[in-house]
DOMI-470970 format. One record per atom (N, C-alpha, C): y, x, z. Coordinates in steps of 0.02 Angstrom, whole numbers, plus 50000, padded with zeros to 5 digits. Example, Ala and Ser with C-alpha at 12.3 -4.5 7.8 and 13.67 -1.06 7.14 Angstrom:
2
497165066050390/497755061550390/498355066050390/498885064250354/499475068450357/500025064550394/
***
This chain:
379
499405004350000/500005000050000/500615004450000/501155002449963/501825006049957/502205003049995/502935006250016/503205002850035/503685000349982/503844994350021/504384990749964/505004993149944/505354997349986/505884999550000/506115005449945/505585009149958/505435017249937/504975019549883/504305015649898/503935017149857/503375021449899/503725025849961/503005029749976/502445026750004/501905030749983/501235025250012/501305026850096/500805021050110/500615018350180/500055016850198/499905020450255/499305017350285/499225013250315/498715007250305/498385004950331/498605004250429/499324998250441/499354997850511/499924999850504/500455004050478/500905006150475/501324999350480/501744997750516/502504993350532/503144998150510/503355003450496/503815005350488/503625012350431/504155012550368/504235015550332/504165022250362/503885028150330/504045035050379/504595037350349/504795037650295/505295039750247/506065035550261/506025030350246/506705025450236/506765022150313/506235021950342/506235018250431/506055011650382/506005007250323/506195000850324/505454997650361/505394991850391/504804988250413/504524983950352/504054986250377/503234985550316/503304979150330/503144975550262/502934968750254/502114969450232/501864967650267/501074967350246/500984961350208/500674961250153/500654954950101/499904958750073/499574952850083/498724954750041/498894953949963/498594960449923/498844962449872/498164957349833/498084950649844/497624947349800/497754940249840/497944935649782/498104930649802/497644924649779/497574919349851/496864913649864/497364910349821/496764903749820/497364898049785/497754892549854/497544894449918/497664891349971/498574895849970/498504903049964/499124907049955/499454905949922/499194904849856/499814901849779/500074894249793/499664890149830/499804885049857/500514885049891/500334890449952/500804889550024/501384891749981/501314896349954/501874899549923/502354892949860/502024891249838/502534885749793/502844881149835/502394880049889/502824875249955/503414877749975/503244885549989/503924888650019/504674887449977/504444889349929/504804889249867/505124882449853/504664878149850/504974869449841/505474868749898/505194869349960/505464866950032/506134870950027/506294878649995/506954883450007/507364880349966/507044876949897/507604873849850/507854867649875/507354863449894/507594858149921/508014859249981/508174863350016/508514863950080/509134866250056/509254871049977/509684874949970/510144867149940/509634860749891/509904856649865/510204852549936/509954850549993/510214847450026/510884851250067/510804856750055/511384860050100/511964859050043/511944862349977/512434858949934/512744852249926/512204847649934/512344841049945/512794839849980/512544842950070/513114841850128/513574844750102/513674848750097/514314854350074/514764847450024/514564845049995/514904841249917/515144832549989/514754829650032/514564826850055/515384826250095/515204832250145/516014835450178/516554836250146/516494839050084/517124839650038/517274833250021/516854827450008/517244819950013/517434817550053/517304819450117/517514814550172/517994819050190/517994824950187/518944828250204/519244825350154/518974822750099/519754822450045/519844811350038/519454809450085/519454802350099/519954803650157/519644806050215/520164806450273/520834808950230/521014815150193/521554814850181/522014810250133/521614804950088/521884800150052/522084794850112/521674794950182/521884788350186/522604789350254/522704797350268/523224800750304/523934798850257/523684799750197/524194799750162/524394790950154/523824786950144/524034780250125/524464776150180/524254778550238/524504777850337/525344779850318/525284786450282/526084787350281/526344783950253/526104783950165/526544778850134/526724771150168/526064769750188/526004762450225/526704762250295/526744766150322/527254766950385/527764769350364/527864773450320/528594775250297/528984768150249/528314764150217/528874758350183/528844752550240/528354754850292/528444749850369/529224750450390/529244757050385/530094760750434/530564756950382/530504757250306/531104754050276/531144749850261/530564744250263/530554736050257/530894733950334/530734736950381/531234735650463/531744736150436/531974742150408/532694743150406/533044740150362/532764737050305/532884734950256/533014725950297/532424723550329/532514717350375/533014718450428/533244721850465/533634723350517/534534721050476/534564726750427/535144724450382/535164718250376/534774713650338/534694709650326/534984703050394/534614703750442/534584700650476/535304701750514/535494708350502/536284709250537/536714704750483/536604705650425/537064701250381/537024694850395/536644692250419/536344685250418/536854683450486/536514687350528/536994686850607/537694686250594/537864690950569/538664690650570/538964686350508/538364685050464/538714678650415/538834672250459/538274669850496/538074664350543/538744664950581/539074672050638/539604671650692/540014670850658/540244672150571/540794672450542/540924665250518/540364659850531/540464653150494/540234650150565/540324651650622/540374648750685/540914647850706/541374640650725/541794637850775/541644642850844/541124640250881/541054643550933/541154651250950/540964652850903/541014660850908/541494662350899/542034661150853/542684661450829/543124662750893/543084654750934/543414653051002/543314657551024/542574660751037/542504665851129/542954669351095/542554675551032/542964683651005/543554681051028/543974673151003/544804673151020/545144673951107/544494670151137/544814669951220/544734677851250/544184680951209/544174687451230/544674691351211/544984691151175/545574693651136/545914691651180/546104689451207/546774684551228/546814687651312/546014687051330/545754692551398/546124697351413/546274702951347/546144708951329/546954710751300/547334705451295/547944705151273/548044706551226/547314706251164/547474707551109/547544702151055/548214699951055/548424693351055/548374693250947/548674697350926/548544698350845/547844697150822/547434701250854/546624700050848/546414693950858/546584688150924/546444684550939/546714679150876/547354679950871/547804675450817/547184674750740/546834681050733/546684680450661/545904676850687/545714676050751/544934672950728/544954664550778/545744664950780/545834655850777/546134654950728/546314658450663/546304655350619/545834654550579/545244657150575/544594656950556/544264650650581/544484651450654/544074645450684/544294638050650/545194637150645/545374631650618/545244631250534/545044634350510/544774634350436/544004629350449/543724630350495/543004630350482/543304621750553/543514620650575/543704615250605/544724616150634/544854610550569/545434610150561/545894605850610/545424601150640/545824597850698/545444598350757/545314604750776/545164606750839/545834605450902/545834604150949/546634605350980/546524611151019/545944612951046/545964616451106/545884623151062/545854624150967/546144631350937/546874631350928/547024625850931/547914623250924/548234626450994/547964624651041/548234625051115/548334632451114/547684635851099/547634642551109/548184647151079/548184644451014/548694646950968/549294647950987/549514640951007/550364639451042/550614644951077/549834645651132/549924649451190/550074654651164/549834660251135/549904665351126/550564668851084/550764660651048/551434661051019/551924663151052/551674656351114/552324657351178/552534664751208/551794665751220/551844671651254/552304680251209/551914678951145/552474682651097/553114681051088/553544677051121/554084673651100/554294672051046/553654668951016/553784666250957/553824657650966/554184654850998/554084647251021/554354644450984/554734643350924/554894641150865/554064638450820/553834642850817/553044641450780/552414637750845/552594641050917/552194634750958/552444627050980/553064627450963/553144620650970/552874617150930/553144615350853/552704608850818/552064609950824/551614616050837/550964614650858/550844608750913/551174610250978/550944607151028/551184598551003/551874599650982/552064592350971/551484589050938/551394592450901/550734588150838/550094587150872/549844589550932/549274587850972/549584582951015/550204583851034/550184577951087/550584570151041/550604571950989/550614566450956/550014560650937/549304567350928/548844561850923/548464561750966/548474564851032/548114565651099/548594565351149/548924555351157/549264557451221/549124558551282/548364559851290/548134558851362/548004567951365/548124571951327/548104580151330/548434581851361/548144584451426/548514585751489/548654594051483/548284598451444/548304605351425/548864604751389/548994601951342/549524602751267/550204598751316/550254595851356/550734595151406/550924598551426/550544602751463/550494608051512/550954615051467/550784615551419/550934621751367/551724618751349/551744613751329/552494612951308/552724612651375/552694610051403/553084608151472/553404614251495/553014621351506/553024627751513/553584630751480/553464628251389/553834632051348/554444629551361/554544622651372/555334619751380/555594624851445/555174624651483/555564627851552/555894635351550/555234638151506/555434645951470/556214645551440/556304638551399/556954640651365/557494637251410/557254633651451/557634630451526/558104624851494/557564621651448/557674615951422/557644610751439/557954607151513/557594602251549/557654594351522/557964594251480/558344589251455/557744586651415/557404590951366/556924586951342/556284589351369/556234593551426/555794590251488/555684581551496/556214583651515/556364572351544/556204571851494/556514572051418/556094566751386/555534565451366/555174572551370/554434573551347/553924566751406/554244568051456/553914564951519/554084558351530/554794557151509/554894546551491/554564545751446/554294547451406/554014546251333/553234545451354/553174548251386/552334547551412/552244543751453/551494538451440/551204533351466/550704534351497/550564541051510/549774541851520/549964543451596/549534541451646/549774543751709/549514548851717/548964549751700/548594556751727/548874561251696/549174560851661/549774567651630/550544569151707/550644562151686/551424561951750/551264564551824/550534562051836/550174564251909/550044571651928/549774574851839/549714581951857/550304584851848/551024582951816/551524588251822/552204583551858/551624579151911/552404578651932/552984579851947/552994587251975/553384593652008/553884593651921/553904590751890/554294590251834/554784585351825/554544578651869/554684573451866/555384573751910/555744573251891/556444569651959/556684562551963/556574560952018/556434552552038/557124551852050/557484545952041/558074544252073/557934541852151/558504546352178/558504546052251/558534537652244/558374536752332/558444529852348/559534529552382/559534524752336/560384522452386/560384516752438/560904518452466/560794515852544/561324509552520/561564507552473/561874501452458/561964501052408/561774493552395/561864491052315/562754488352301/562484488852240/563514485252217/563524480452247/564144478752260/564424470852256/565134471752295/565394464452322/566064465252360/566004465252420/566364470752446/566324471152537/567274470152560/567134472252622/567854467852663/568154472852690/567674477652706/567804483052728/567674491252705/567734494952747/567714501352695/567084503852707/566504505152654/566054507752659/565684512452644/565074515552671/564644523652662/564134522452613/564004528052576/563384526252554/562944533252554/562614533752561/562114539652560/561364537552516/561054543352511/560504544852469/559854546252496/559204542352506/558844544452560/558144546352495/557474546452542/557104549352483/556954555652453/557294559152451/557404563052398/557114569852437/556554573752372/556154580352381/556594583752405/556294588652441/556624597552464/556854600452389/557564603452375/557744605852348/558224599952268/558264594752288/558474589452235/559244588252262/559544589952227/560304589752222/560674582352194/561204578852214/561464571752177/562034573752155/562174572552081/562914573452075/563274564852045/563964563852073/563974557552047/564714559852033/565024551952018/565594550252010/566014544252005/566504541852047/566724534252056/567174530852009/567224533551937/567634533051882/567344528851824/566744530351826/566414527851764/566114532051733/566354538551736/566054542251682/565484547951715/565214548351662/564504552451664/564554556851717/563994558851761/564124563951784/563514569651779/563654577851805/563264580651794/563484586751813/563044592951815/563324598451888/564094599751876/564274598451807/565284602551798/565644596651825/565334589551781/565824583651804/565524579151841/565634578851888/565364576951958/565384580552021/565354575852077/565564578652140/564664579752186/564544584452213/563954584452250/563984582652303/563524578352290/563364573052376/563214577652421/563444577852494/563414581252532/563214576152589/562474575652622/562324572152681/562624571852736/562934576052761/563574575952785/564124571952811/564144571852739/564634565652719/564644557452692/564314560452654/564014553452613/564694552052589/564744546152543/565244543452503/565594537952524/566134540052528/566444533652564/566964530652528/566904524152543/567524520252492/567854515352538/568484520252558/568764518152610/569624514852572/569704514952523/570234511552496/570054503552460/570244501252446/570394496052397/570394495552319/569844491752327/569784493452229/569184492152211/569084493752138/568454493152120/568254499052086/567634502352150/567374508152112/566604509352045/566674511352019/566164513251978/565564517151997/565174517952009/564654523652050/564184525052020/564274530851974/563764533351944/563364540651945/562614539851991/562414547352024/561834550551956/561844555951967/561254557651926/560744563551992/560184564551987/559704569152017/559614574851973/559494581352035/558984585651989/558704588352035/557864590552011/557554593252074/557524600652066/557224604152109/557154611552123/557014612952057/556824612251998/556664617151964/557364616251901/557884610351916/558354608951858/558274603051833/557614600451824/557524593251790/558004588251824/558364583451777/558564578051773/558344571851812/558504567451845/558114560951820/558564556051776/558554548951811/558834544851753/559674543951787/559964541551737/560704541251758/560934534151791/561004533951846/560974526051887/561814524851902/561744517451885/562524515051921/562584509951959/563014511052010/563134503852043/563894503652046/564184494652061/564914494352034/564944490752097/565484493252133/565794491252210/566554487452212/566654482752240/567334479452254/567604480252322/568224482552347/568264484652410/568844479052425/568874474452447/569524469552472/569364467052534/569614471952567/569954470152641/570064464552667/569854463852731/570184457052748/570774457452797/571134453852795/571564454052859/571484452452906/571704455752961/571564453053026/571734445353048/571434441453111/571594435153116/572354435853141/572724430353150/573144430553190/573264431453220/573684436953264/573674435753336/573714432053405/573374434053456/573624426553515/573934430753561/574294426453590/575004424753612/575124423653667/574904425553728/575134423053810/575804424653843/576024421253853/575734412353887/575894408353831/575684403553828/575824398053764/576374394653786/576844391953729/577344390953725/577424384853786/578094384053798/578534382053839/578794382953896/579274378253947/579514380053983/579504383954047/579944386354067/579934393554119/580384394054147/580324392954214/580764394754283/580854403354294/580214405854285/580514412154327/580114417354260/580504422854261/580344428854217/579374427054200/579184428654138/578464429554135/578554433254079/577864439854072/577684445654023/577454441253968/577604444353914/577304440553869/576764444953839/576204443353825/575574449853808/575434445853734/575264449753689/574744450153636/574214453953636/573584451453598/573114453453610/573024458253553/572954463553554/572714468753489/572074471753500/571924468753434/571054471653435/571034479453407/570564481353412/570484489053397/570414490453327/570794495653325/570954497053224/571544493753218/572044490753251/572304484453255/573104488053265/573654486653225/574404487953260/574684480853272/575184478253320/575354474253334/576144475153315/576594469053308/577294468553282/577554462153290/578244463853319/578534456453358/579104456253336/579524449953341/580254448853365/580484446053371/580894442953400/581374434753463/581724433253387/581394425753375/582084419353329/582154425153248/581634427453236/581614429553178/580984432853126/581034433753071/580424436453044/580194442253062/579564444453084/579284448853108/578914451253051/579094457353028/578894462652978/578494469153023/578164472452969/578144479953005/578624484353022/579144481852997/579734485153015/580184483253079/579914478553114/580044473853160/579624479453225/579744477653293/579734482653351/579024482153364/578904488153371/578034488053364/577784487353451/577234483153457/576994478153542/576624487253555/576914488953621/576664494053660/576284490853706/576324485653751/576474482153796/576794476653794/576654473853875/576964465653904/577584467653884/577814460753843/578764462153834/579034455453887/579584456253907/579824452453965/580154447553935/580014439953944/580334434353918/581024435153951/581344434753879/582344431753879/582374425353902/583094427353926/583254421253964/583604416753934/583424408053904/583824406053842/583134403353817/583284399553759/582704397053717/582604401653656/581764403253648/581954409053588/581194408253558/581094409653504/580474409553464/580094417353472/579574418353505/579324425853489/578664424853431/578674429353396/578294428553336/577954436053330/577394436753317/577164441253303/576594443553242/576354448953227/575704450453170/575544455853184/574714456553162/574464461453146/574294466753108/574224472653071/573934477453031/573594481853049/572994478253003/572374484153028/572544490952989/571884496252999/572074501652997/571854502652895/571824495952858/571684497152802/572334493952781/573094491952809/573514489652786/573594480352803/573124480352797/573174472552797/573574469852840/573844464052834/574464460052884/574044451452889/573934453152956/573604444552984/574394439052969/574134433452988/574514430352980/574884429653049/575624425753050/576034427153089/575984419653141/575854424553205/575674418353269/576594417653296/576704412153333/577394410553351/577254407553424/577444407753471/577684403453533/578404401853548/578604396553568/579264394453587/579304395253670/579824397953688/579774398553749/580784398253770/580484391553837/581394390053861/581324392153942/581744397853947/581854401454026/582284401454028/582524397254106/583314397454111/583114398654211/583554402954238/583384404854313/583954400354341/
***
């Protein structure tokens, strides 16, 4: 036997080449058919193992390049996931803000928030949006006014408010806003009239503090005898009366201010005119009231006379009686004027027959009529 390696021969038992070292393959140099057998087995079984290992090999190379088709399909699949969101997100923002941009409601808040925020221009442009999309809103009207006012632009919030409370007289807000603006321009005049003009109570109830009531007077017109007061009762903390006894109008330049104090007195003769007007603490007006007074005096009665007339032996005083407020005036066998000797006292009866005559004037002029006694003293 040779070796395979080398070629040098071998004996018989030898495992290792002596020459090359390589290890002896012992193979019987004559082959059974049990050997040619085993041997084509070997041979079948190495190809078939070499075919199944290729196989796997081809087997693996598809399933790495499946896993990587379907890595890749995951991406494409999630990357047009990420831009169909984003693509819906847009979408849905357009939609949103088309929807808040054709919303009343939304219009209002963005405006009250504006208004919050004192950003009164901003606010101005999304109540006018709002009144596009609802044109007779009042409470975008109200808002509006307001913010007018507040810019001192009250030329452009007035016919707003007028025009709400034209067709909403029970709008106690759009009251409220003009009522304000008149006072801003300290317009009280058509205060009052905004507030005679209105029927609605629950308007007059909530701004009454606007309202000026005519005081109550402590006497009505007519004719008196004597000289009389009149005063003003009623009337709020801070409400002033101005009048005048002429006829003509009165008001803080022309007119006299009632002073409690005093009160008004019509202590002459005549016929006065009496016309007061109110205003309360904040300037408002009320209505212009008159009453018409006649003042005619009366005269006092006659006077009496002691002792009553006739005869007389011995000296007697002669007394008149004078009432209080009262001047007295005498004189013997003639007409007794004011110019005639004014009664201090008992005057002493003359001696002789003589007429004493006397009258009164009260302290408003008046002259009673004239009392007389005859009286005859002779000693």
């Amino acid at each position: 036997m040779k070796c395979a390696n080398c070629g040098t021969e071998l004996k018989d038992g030898t495992l290792f080449c002596p020459a090359c070292k390589s290890e002896v393959q012992w193979v019987p140099e004559y082959h059974t058919l049990e050997t040619i057998l085993l041997q084509k087995q070997m041979r079948e079984k190495s190809l078939k193992e070499k075919k199944q290992k290729k196989e796997e090999e081809l087997r693996q190379k598809k399933r790495q390049e499946e896993i990587r088709k379907k890595k890749r399909r995951k991406y494409q699949i999630f990357g047009g996931s990420i831009a169909a969101l984003i693509l819906l997100a847009g979408v849905a923002s357009f939609a949103i803000k088309r929807k808040e941009y054709n919303s009343f409601d939304m219009q209002m808040a963005q405006a009250e928030s504006e208004v919050t925020n004192k950003n009164y221009e901003s606010a101005l442009n999304y109540l006018e949006r709002a009144l596009e999309l609802q044109p007779d809103s009042t409470s975008a009207k109200i808002l509006q006014a307001k913010i007018y006012t507040v810019n001192g632009e009250e030329e452009k919030a007035l016919p707003i408010l007028s025009s709400v409370i034209e067709k909403e007289q029970d709008n106690v807000s759009a009251y409220g806003e003009l009522l304000r603006l008149y006072e801003k321009q300290k317009d009280y005049d058509s205060i009052k009239s905004l507030l005679d003009e209105c029927d609605n109570e629950k308007v007059k109830s909530r701004y009454e503090n606007y309202i000026c009531e005519v005081p109550v007077i402590s006497l009505n017109g007519g004719t008196y005898e004597k000289e009389q007061r009149i005063d003003f009762t009623a009337m709020k903390y801070g409400t002033k009366v101005y009048y005048t006894l002429d006829g003509s109008e009165p008001d803080k330049t022309n007119g006299t201010r009632y002073d409690s104090d005093y009160g008004i007195v019509l202590s002459e003769e005549g016929e006065y005119t009496l016309k007061y007007i109110a205003y309360n603490a904040k300037g408002i007006p009320s209505e212009n009231k008159e009453e018409v007074y006649k003042i005619e005096f009366k005269a006092p009665d006659a006077p009496k006379i002691t002792p009553d007339s006739g005869q007389y032996e011995k000296a007697t005083k002669i007394r008149i009686t004078v009432p209080s407020g009262c001047t007295a005036y005498y004189a013997f066998d003639d007409t007794v004027t004011t110019e005639s000797t004014r009664y201090t006292g008992p005057v002493e009866m003359p001696e002789g027959e003589h007429i004493f005559s006397a009258i009164l004037v009260n302290k408003n002029g008046k002259i009673s009529l004239t009392a007389s006694e005859t009286y005859v003293f002779y000693q």
